[in-house]
N, C-alpha and C positions, 0 to 999 in steps of 0.2 A: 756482225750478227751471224747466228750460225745457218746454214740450209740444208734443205733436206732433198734425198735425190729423188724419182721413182719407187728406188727402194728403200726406201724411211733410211736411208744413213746419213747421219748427221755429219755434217762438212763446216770445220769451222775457217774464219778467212782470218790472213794473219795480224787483219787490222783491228778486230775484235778488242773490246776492252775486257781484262781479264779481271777478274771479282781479288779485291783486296782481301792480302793476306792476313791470316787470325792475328799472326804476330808478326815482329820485324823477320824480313827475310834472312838467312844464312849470309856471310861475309864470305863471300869469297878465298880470304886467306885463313879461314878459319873451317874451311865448308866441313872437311872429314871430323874434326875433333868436334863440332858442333852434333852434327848426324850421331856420332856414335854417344855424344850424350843424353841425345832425345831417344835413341834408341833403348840406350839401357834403363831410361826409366820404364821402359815396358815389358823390362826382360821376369819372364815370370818362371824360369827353372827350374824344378820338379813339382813344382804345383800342381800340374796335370799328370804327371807317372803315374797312378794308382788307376787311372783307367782303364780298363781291362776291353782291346779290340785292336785291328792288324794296324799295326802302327808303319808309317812311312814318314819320310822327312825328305826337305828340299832345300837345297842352298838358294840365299837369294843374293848374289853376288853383286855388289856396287864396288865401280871404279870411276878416279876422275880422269875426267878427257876434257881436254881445253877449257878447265874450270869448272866444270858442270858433273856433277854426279850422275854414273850412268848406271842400267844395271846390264846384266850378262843374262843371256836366254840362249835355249839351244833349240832348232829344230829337228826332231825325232828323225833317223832313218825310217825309210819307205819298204825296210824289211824287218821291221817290227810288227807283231802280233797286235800291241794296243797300242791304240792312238797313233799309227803311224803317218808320218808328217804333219803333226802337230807342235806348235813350239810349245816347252814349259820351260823348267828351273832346272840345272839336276838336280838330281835324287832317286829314290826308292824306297826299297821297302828295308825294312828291321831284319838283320841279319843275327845270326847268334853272337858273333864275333865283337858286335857293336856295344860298347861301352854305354854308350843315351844313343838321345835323338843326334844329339851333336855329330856325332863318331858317323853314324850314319850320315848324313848328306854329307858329311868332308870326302868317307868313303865313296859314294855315289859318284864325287863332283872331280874326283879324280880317275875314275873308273872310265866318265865319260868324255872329261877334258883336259886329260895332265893336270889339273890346277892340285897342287900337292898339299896337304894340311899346312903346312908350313911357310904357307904363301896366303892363307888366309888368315885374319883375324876376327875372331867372332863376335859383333857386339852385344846379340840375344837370340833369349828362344823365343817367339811369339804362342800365343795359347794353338792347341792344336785345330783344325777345322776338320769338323766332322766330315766326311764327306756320304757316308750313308751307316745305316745303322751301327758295322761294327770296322770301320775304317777311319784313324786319325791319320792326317797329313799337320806336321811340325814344321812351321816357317822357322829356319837357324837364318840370319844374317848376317852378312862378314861384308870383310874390305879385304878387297885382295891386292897381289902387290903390283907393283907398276910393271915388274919382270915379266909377270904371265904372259905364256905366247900359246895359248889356246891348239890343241892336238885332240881333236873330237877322235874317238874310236868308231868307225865306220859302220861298227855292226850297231851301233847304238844313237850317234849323232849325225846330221849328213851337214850341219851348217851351227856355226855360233857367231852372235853376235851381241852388239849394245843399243840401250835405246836408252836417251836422257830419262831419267826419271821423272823431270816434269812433265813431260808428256805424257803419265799416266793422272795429272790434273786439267792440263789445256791441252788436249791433242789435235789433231790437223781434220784427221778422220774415227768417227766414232759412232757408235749402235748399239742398242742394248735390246733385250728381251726381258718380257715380265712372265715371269714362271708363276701360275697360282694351283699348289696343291690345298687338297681337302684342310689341311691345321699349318700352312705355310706357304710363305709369299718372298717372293728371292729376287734380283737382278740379276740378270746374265752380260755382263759388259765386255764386247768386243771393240777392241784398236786396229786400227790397220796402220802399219809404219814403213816408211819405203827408207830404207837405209841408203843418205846422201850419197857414199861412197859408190857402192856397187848397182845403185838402182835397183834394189829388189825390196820385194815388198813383205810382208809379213802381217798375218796375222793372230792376233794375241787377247785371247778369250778366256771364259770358263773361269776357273779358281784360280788359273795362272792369272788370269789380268787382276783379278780380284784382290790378288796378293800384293801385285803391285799396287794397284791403288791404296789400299792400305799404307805401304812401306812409305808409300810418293807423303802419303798424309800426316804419318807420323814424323821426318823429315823436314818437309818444305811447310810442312802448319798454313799452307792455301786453303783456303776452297775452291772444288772444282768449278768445273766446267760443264758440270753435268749430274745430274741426280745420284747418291748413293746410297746405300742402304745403312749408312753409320751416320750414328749423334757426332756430330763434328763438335760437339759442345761436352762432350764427357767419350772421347774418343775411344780409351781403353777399355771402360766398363761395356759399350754399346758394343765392341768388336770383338767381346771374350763371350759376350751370350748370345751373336748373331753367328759364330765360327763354333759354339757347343750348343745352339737349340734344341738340339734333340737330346741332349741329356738335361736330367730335372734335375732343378738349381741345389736339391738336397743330395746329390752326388758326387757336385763339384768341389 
């Protein structure tokens, strides 16, 4: 059963019974080519272009490690202007050079961590998530290749690492905030993950976690561990009008 501490963070124990998955689980010898077909049934490719606001995009990079899909996260140098020491995905903002959104987070994700176009493989674009009136962030997805040996740029990364993607369904440690504006109502879902290796801990909030929960759902077809703001029963439809709510459905 899960607990909670002094400070409402929810602590689950590893004995917990974990809530049955929607469908049969991924096969292990099949886990990548399974993933990438659950993926691209929700690759929605220029269906969104015509929206006019500063567009950014973010690689959401999964690799496997001892059978288990993991994804890649960076956390921010401490001599950055925004967000610094914060972990996200790489990426950025829309550059002129950039072909789509795609072009951009490949560009970003090498900028930030050697990982070269050509060491990824894309499986989709996910609808973009508004993130305030005229700002889209484009989730791109890939698999990158077993070679990547991770070269974070110091002015930009100061650490990268993996965290099994199930853990953004049953985590160890977990919290959330309930945001209520005047015509909206959001989850704030924060993880905290201590990477086995090195003993360090990290935390993983905001739209970066949000995205992962997404990806873990669209992938592993569980239900969490923990309340989220998407119809797990019509997952695509419920995640393209909670990531564009503030544009009106006659825009889209």
């Amino acid at each position: 059963m899960p607990t909670r501490d002094s400070r409402g963070k929810q602590t689950f124990s590893g004995a917990m019974e974990r809530p049955r998955p929607l469908r049969e689980p991924l096969s292990s010898k099949n886990v990548v080519d399974e993933a990438k077909a659950r993926l691209r049934k929700l690759d929605v490719g220029t269906k969104y272009s015509h929206l006019t606001a500063q567009k950014y995009s973010v690689l959401l990079p999964l690799s496997v490690k001892g059978g288990r899909l993991h994804l890649l996260f960076t956390l921010r140098s401490k001599k950055l202007s925004r967000s610094p020491g914060e972990v996200c995905f790489p990426g950025g903002k829309r550059e002129p050079m950039d072909s789509d959104d795609t072009a951009t987070a490949l560009r970003e994700a090498q900028e930030e961590v050697g990982l070269r176009p050509q060491q990824v493989e894309v499986a989709c674009c996910l609808a973009p998530y508004l993130l305030d009136k005229d700002t889209l962030i484009t989730p791109v997805v890939g698999f990158i290749d077993h070679s990547f040996q991770a070269q974070p740029n110091p002015d930009e990364v100061a650490e990268v690492f993996f965290v099994p993607l199930d853990y953004f369904l049953h985590p160890d440690v977990y919290y959330h905030h309930l945001i209520t504006q005047p015509d909206d109502q959001f989850i704030v879902h924060c993880f905290e993950y201590t990477d086995p290796e090195s003993g360090l801990q990290y935390k993983i909030r905001g739209v970066t976690a949000k995205l992962a929960v997404l990806v873990a759902l669209i992938i592993l077809e569980e239900r969490p561990s923990f309340e989220t703001e998407f119809n797990l029963s019509d997952l695509t439809s419920s995640y393209q009008k909670f990531f564009l709510r503030k544009h009106g459905t006659n825009k889209l």
